[in-house]
Gaussian input, Z-matrix of N, CA and C with variables (Angstrom, degrees):
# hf/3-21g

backbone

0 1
 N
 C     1     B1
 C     2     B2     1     A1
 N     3     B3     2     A2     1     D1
 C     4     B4     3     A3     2     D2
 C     5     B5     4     A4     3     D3
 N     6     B6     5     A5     4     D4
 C     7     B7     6     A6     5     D5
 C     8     B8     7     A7     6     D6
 N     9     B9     8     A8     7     D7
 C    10    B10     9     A9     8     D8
 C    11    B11    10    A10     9     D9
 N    12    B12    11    A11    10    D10
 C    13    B13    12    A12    11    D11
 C    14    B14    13    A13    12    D12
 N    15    B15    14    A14    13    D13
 C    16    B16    15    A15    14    D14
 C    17    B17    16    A16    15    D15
 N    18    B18    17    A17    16    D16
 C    19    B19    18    A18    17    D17
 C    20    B20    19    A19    18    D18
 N    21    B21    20    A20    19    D19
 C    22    B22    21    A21    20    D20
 C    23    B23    22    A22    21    D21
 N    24    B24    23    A23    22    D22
 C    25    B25    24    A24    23    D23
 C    26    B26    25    A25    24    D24
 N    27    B27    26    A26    25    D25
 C    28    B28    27    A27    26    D26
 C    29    B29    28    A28    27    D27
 N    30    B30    29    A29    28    D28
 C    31    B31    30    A30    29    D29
 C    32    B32    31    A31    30    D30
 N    33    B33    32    A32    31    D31
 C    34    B34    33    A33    32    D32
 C    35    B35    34    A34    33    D33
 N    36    B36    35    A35    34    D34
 C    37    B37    36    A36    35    D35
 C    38    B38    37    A37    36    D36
 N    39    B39    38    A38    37    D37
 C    40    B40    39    A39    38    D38
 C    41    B41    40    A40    39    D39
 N    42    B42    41    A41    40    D40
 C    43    B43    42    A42    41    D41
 C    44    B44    43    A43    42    D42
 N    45    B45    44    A44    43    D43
 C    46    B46    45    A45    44    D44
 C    47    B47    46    A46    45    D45
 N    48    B48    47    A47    46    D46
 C    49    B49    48    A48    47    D47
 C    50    B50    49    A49    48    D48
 N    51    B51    50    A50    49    D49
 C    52    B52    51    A51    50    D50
 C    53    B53    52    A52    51    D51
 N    54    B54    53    A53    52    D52
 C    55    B55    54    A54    53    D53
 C    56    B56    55    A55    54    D54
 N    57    B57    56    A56    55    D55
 C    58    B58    57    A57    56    D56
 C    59    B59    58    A58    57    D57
 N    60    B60    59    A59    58    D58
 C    61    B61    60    A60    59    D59
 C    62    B62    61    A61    60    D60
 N    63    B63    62    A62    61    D61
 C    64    B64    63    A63    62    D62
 C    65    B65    64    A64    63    D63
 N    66    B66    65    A65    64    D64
 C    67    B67    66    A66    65    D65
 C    68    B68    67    A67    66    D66
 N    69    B69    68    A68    67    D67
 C    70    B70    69    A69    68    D68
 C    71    B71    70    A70    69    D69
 N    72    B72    71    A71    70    D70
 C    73    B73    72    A72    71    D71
 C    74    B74    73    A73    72    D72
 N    75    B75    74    A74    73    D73
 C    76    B76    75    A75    74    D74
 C    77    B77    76    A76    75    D75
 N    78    B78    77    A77    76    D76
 C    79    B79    78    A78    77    D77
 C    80    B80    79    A79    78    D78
 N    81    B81    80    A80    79    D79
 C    82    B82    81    A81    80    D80
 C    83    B83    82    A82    81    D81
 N    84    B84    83    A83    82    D82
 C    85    B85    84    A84    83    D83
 C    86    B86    85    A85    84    D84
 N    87    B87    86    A86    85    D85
 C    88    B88    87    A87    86    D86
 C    89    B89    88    A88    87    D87
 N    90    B90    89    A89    88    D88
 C    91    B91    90    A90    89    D89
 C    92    B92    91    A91    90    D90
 N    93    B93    92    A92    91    D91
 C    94    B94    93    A93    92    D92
 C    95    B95    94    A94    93    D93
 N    96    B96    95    A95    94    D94
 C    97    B97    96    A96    95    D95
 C    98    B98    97    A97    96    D96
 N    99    B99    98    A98    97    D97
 C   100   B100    99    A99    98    D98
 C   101   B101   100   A100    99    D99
 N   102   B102   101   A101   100   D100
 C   103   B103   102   A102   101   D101
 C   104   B104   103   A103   102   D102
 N   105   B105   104   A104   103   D103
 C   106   B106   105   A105   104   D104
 C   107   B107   106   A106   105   D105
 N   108   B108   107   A107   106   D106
 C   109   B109   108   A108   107   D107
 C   110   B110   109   A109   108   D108
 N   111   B111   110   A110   109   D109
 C   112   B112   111   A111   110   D110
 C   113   B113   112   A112   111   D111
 N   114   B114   113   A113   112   D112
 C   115   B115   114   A114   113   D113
 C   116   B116   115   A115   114   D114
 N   117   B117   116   A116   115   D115
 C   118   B118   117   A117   116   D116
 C   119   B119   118   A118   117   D117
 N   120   B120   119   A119   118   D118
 C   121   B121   120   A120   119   D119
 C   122   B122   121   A121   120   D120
 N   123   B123   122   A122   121   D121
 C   124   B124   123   A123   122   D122
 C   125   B125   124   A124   123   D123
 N   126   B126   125   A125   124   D124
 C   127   B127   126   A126   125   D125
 C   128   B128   127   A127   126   D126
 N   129   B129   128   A128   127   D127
 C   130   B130   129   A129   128   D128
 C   131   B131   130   A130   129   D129
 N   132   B132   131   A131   130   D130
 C   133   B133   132   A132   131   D131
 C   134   B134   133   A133   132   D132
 N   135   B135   134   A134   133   D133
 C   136   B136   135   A135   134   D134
 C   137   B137   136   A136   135   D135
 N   138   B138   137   A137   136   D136
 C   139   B139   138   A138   137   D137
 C   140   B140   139   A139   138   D138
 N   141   B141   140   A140   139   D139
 C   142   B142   141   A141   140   D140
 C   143   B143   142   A142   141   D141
 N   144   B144   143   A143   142   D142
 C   145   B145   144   A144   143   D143
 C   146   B146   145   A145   144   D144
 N   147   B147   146   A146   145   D145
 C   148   B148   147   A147   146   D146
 C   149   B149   148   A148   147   D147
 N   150   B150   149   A149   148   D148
 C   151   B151   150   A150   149   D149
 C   152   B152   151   A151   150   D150
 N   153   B153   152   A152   151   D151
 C   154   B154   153   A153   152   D152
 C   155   B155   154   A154   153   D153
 N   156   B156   155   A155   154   D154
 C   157   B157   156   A156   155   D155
 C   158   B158   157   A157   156   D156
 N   159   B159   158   A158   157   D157
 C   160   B160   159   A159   158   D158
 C   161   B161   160   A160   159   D159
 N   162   B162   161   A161   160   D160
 C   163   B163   162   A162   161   D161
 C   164   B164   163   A163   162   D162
 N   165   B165   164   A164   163   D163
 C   166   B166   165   A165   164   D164
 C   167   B167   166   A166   165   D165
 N   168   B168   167   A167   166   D166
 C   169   B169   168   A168   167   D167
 C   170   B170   169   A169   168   D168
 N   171   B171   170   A170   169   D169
 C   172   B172   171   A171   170   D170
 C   173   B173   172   A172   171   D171
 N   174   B174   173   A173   172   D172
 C   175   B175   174   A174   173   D173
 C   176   B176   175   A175   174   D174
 N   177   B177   176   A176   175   D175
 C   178   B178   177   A177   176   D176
 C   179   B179   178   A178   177   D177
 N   180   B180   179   A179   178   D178
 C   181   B181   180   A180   179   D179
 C   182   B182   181   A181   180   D180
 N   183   B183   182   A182   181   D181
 C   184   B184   183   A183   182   D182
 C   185   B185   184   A184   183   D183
 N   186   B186   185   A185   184   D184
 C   187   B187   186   A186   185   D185
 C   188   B188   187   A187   186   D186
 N   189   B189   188   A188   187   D187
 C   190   B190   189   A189   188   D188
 C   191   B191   190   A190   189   D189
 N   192   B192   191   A191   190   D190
 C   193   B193   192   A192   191   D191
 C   194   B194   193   A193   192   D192
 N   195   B195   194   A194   193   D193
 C   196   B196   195   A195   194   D194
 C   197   B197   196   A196   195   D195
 N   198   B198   197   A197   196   D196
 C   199   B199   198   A198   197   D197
 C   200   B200   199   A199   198   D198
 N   201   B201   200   A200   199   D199
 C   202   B202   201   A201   200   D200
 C   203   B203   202   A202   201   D201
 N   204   B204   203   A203   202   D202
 C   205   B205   204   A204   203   D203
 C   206   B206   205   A205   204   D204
 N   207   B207   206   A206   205   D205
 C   208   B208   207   A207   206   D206
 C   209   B209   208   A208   207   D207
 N   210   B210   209   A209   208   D208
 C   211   B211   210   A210   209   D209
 C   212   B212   211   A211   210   D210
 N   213   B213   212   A212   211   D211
 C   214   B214   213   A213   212   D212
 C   215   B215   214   A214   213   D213
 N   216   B216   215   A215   214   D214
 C   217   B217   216   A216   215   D215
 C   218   B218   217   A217   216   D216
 N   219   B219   218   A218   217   D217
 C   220   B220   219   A219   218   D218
 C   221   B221   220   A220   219   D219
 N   222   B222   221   A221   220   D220
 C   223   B223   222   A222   221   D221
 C   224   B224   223   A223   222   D222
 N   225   B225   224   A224   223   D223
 C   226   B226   225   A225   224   D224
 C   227   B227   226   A226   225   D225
 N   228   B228   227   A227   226   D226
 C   229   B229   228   A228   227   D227
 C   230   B230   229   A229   228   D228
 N   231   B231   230   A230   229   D229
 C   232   B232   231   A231   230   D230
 C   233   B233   232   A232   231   D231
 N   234   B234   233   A233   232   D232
 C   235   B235   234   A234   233   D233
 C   236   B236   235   A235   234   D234
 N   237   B237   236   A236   235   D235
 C   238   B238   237   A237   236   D236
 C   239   B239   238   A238   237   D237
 N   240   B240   239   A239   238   D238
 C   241   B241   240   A240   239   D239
 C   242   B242   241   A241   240   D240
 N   243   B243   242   A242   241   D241
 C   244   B244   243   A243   242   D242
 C   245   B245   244   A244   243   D243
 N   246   B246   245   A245   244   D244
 C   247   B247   246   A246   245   D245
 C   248   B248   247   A247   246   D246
 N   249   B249   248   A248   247   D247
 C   250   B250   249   A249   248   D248
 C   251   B251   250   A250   249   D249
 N   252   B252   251   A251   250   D250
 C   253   B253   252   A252   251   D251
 C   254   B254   253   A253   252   D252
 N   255   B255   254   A254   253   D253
 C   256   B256   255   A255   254   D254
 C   257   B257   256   A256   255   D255
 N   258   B258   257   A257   256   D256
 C   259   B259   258   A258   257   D257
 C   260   B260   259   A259   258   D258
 N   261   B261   260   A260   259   D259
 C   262   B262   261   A261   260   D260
 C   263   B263   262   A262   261   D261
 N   264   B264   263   A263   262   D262
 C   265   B265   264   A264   263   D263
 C   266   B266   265   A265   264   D264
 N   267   B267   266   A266   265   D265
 C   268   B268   267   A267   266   D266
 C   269   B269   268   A268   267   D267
 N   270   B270   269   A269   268   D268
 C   271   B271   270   A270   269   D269
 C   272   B272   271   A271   270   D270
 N   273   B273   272   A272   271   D271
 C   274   B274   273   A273   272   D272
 C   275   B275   274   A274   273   D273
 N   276   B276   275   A275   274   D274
 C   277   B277   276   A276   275   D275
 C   278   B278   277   A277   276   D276
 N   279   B279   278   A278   277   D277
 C   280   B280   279   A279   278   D278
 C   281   B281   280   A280   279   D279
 N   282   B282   281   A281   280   D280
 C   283   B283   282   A282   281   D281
 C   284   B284   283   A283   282   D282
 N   285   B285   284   A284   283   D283
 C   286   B286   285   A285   284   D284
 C   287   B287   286   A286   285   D285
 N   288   B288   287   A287   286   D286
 C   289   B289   288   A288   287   D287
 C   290   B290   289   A289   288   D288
 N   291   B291   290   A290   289   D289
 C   292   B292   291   A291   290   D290
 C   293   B293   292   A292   291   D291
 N   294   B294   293   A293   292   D292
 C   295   B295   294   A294   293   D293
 C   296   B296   295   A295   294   D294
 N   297   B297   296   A296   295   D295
 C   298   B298   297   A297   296   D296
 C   299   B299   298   A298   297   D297
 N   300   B300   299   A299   298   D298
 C   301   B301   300   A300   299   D299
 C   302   B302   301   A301   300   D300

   B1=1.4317
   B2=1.5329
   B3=1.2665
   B4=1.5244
   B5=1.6769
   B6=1.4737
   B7=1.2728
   B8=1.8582
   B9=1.2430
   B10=1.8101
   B11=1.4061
   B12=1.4119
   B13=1.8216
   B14=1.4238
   B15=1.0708
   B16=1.4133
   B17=1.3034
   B18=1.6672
   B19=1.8923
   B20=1.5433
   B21=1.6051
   B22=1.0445
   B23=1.7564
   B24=1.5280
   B25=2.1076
   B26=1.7651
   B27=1.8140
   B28=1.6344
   B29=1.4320
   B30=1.7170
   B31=1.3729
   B32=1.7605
   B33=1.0821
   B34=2.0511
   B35=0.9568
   B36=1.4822
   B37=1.3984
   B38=1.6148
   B39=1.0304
   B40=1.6209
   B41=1.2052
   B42=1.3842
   B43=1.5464
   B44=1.7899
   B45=1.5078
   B46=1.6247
   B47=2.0900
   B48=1.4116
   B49=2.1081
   B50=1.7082
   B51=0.9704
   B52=1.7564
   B53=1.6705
   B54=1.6519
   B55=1.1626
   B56=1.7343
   B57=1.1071
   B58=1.5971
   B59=1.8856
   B60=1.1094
   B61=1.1825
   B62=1.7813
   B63=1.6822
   B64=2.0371
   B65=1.3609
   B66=1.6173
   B67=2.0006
   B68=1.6612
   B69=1.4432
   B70=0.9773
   B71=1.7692
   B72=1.7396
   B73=1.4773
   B74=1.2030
   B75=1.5309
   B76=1.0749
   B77=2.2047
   B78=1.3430
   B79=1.1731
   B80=1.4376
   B81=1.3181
   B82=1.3917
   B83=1.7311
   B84=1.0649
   B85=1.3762
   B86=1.9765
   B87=1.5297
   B88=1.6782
   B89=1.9541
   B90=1.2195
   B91=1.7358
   B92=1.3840
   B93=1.7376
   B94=1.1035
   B95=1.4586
   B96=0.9303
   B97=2.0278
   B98=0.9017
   B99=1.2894
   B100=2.0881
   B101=1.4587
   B102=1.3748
   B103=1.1504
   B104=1.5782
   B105=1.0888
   B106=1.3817
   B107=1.5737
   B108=1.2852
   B109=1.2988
   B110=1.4006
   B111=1.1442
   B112=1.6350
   B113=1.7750
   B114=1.4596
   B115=0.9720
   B116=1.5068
   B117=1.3033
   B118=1.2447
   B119=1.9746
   B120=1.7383
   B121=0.7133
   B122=1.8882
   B123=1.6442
   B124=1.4943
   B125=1.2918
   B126=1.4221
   B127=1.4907
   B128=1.2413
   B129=1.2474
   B130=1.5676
   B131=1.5449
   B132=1.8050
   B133=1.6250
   B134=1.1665
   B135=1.4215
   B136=2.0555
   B137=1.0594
   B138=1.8407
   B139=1.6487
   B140=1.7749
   B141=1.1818
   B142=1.5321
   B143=1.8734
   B144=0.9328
   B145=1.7459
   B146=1.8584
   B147=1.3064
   B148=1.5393
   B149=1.4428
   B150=1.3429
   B151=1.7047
   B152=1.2046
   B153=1.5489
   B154=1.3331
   B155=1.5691
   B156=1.5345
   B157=2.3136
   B158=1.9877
   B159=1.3000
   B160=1.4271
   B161=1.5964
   B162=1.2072
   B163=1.5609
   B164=1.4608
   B165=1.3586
   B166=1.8513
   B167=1.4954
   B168=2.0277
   B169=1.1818
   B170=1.3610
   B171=1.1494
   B172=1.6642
   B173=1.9746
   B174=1.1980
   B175=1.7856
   B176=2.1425
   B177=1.4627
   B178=1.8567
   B179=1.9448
   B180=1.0400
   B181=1.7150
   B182=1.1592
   B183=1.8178
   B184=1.3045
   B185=1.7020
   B186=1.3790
   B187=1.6260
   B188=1.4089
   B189=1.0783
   B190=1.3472
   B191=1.4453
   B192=1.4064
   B193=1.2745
   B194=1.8047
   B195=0.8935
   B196=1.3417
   B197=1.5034
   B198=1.3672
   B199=1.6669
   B200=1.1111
   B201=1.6854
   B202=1.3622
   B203=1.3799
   B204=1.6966
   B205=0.8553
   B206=1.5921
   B207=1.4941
   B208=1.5226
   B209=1.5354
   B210=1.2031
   B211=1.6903
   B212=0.5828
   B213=1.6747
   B214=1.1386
   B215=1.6476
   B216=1.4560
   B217=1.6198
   B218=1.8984
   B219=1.6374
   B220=1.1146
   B221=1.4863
   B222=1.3079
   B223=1.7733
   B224=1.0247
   B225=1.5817
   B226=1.8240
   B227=1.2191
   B228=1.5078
   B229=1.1311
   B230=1.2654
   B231=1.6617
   B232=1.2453
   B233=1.9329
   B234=1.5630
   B235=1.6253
   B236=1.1781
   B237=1.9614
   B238=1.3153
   B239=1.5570
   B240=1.6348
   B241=1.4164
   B242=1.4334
   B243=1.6259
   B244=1.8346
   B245=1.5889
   B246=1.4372
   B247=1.8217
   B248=1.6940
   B249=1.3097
   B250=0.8500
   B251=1.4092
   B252=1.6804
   B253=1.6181
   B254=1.6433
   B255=1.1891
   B256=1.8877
   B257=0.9521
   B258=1.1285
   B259=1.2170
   B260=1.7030
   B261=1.6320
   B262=1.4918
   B263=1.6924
   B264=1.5179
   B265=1.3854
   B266=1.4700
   B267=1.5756
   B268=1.5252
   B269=2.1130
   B270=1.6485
   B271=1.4282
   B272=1.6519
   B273=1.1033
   B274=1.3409
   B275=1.7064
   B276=1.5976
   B277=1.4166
   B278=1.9460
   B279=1.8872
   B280=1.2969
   B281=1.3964
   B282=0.7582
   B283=1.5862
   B284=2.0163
   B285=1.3311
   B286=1.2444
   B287=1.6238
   B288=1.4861
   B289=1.6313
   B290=1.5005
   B291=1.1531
   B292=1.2446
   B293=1.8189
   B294=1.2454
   B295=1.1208
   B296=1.9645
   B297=1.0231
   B298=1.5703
   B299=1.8255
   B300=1.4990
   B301=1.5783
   B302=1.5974
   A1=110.70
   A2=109.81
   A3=108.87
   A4=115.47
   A5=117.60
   A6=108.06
   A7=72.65
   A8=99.60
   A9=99.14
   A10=99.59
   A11=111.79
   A12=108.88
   A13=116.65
   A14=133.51
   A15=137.77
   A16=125.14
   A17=101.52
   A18=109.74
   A19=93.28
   A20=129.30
   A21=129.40
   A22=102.73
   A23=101.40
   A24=72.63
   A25=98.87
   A26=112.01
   A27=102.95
   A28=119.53
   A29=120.52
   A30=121.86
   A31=106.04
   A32=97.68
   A33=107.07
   A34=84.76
   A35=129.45
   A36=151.47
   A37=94.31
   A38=113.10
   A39=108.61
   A40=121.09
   A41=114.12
   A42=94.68
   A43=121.32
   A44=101.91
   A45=115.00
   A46=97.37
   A47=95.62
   A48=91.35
   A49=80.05
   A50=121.29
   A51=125.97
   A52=103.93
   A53=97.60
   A54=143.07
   A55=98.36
   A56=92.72
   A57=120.23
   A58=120.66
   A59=99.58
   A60=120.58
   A61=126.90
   A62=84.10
   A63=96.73
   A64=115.80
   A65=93.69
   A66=93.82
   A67=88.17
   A68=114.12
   A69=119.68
   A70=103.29
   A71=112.82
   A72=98.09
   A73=137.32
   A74=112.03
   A75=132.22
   A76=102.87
   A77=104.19
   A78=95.52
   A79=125.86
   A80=124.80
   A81=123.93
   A82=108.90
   A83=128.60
   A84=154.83
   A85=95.75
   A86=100.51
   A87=87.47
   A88=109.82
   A89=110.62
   A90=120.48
   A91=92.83
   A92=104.50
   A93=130.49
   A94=100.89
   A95=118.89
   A96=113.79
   A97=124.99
   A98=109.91
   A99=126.02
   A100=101.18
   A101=98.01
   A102=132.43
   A103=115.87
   A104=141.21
   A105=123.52
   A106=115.11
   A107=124.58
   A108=124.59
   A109=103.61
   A110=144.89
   A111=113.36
   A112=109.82
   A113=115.32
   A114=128.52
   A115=106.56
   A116=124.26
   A117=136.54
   A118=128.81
   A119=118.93
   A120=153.73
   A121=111.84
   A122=103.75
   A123=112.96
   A124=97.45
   A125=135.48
   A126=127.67
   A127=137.83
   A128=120.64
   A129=127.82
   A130=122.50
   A131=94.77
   A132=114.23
   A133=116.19
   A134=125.00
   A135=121.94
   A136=118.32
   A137=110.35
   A138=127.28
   A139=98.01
   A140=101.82
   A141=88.09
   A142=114.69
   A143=97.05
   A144=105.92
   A145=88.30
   A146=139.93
   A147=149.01
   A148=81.85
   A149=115.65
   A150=106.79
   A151=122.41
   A152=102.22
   A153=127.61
   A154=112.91
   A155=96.15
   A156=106.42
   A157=83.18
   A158=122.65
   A159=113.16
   A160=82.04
   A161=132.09
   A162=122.10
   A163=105.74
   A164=110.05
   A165=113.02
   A166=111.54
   A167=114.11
   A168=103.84
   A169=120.33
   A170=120.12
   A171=139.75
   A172=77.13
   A173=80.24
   A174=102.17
   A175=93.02
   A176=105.89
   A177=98.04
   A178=95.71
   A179=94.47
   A180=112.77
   A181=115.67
   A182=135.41
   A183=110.43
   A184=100.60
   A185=97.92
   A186=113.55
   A187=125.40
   A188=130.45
   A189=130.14
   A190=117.25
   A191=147.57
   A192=139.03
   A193=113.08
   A194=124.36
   A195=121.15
   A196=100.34
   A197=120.54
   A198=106.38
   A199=117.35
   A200=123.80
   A201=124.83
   A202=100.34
   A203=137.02
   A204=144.65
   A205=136.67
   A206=94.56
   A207=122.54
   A208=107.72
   A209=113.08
   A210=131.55
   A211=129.68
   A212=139.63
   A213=163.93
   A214=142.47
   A215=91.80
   A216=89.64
   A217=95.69
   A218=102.16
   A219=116.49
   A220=103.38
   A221=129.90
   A222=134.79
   A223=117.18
   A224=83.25
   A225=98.25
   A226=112.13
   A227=125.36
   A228=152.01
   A229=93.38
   A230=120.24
   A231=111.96
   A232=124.40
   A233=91.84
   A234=98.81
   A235=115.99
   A236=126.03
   A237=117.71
   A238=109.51
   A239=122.01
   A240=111.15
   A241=101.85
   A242=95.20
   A243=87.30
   A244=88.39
   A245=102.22
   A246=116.46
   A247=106.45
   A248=137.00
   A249=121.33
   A250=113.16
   A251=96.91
   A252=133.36
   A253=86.84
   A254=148.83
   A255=155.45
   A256=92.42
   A257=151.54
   A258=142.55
   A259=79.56
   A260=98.64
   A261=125.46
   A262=93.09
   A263=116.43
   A264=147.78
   A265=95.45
   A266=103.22
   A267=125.95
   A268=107.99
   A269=76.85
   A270=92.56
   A271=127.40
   A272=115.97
   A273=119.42
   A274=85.91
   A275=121.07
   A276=126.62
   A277=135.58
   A278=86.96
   A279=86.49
   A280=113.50
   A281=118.69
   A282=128.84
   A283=133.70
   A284=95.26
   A285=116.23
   A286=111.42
   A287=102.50
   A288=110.20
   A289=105.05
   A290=118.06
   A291=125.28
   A292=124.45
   A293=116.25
   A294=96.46
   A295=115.14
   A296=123.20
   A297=137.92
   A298=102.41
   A299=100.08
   A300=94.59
   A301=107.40
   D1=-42.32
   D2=179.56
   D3=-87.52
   D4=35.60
   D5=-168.41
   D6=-130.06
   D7=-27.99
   D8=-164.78
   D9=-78.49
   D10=-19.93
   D11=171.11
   D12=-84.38
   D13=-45.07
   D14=142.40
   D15=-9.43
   D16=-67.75
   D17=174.94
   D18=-49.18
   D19=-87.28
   D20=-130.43
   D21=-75.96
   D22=-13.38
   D23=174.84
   D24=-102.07
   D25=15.54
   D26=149.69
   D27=-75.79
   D28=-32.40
   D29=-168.19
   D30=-88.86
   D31=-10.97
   D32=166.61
   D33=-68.33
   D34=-103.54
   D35=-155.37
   D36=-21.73
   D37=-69.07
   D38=-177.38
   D39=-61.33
   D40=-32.70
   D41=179.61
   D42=-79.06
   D43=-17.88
   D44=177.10
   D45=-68.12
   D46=-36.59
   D47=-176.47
   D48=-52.53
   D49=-58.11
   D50=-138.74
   D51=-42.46
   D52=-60.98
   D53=167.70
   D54=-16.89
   D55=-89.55
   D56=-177.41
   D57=-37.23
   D58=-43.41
   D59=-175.41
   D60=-73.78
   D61=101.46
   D62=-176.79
   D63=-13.99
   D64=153.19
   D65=-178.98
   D66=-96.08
   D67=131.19
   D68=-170.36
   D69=-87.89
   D70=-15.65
   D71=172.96
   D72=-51.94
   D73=-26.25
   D74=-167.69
   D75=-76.14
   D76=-48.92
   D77=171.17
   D78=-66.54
   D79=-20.18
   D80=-173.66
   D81=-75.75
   D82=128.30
   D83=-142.65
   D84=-98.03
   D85=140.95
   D86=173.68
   D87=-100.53
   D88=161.06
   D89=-165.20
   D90=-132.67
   D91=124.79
   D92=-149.31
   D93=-122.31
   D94=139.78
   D95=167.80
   D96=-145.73
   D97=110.87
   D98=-174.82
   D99=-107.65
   D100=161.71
   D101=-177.01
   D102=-106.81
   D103=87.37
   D104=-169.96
   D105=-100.78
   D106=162.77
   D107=-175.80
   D108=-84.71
   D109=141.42
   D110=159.49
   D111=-143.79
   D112=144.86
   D113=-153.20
   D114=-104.37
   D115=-177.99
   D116=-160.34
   D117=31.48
   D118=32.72
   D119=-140.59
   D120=-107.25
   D121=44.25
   D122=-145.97
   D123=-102.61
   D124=-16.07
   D125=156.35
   D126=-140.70
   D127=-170.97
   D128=-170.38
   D129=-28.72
   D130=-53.68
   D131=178.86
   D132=-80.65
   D133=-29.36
   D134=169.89
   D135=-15.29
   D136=-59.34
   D137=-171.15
   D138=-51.00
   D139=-53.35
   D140=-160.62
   D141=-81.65
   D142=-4.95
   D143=-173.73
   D144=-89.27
   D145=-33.12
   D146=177.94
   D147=-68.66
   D148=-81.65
   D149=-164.08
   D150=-20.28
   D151=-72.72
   D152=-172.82
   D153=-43.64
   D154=-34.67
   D155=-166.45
   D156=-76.74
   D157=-35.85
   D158=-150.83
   D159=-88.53
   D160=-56.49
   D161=-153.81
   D162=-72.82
   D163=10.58
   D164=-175.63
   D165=-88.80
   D166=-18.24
   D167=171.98
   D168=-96.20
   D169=150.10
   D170=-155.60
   D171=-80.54
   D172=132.08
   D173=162.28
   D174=116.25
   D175=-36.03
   D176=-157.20
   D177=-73.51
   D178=123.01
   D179=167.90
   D180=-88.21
   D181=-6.94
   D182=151.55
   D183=158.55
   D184=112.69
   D185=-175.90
   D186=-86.83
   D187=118.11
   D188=173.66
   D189=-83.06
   D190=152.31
   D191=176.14
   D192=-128.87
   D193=149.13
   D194=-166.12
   D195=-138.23
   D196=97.05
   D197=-166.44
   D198=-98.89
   D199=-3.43
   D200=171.84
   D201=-71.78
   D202=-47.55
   D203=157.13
   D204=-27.80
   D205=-53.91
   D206=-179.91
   D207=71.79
   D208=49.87
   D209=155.33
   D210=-125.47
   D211=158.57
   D212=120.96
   D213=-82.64
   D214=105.99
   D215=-169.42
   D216=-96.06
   D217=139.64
   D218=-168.83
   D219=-127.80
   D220=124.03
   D221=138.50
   D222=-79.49
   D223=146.22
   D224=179.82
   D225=-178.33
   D226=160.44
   D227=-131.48
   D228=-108.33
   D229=110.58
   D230=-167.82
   D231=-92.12
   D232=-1.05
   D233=170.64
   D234=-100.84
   D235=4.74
   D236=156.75
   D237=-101.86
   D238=-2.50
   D239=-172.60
   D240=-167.87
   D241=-174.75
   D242=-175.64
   D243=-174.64
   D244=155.36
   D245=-160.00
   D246=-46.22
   D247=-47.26
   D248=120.07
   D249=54.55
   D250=-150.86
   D251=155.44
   D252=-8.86
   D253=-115.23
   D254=168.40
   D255=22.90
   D256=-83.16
   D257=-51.65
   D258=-145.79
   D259=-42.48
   D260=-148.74
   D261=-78.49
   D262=-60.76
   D263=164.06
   D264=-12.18
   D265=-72.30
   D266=-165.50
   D267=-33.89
   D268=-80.14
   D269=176.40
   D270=-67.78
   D271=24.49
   D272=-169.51
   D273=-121.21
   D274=-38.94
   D275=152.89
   D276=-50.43
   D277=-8.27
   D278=-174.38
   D279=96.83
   D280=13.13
   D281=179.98
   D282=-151.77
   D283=64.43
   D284=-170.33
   D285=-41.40
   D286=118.80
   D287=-173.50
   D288=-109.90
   D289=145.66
   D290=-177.08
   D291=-143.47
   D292=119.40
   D293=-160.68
   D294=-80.79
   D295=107.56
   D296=-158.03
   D297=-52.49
   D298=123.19
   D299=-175.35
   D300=-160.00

């Protein structure tokens, strides 16, 4: 009897934590992925000097570059940043990004 009172004010106790405990949807952030055009993109090293200007703003999780193409597709965290800010990064590197539309 006293093991069966035990369980059930353990499965209270837990279900009031349950209860209690923030909706974590609300904190989870949305991840966004553009494609940008980007210009002045004439050799070997461009790609990585673009990388480097795009992966410098706080929020991008990870840029790909395509230089036969002359893009860059970028993710990112859309409640620390937005195409934007990238875009901005880019061309402040010398390499004006634009998102193609």
């Amino acid at each position: 009897m006293k093991l069966l009172s035990v369980l059930a004010l353990l499965a209270l106790s837990t279900a009031q934590a349950i209860i209690a405990m923030p909706a974590t949807a609300q904190s989870v952030a949305a991840e966004q992925t553009v494609t940008f055009t980007v210009d002045n993109m004439t050799c070997a090293l461009c790609p990585v000097t673009v990388k480097r200007a795009m992966e410098g703003v706080a929020g991008v999780r990870a840029v790909e570059i395509d230089f036969d193409a002359r893009t860059a597709t970028v993710i990112f965290d859309t409640a620390s940043t937005n195409a934007e800010a990238i875009a901005t990064a880019s061309a402040n590197a010398g390499y004006p990004a634009r998102v193609p539309g």
